[in-house]
N, C-alpha and C positions, 0 to 999 in steps of 0.2 A: 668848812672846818668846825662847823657845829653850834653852838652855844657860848662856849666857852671861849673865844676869840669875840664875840661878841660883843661880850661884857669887858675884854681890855681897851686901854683908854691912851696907854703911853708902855714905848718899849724905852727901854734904857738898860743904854750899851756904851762899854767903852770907846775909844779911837784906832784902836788897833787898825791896823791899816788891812787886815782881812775880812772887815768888814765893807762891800765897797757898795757903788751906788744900784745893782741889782742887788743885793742883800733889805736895804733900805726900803725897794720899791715894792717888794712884796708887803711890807709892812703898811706902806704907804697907801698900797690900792685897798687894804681893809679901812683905811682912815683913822690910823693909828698915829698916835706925835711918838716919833721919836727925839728922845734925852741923848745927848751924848754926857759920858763921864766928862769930871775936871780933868784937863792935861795936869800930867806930870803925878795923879794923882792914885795911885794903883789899890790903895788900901781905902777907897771912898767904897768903894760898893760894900766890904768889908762890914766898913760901920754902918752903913743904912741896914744891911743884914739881922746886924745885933742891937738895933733900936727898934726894928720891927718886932723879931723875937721877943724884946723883951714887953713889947704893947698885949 
């Protein structure tokens, strides 16, 4: 995958239930942490979006 998968550190994703545990392990054999979103909580990624942007 190159360089650039390299340098990530953490996936973060919601709970969506199309996310399942072959989706995960790919990420996982790079040695990636995945984050899950808050439950119930649809507009979090939202805001982390627009606090980045705004850094």
């Amino acid at each position: 995958m190159g360089i650039r998968i390299e340098s990530l550190r953490f996936l973060l994703r919601d709970r969506d239930g199309k996310y399942g545990e072959a989706f995960d392990a790919v990420f996982e054999a790079e040695e990636m942490e995945i984050l899950k979103g808050a439950p119930r909580a649809p507009r979090m990624n939202a805001h982390c979006e627009r606090i980045i942007g705004s850094i």
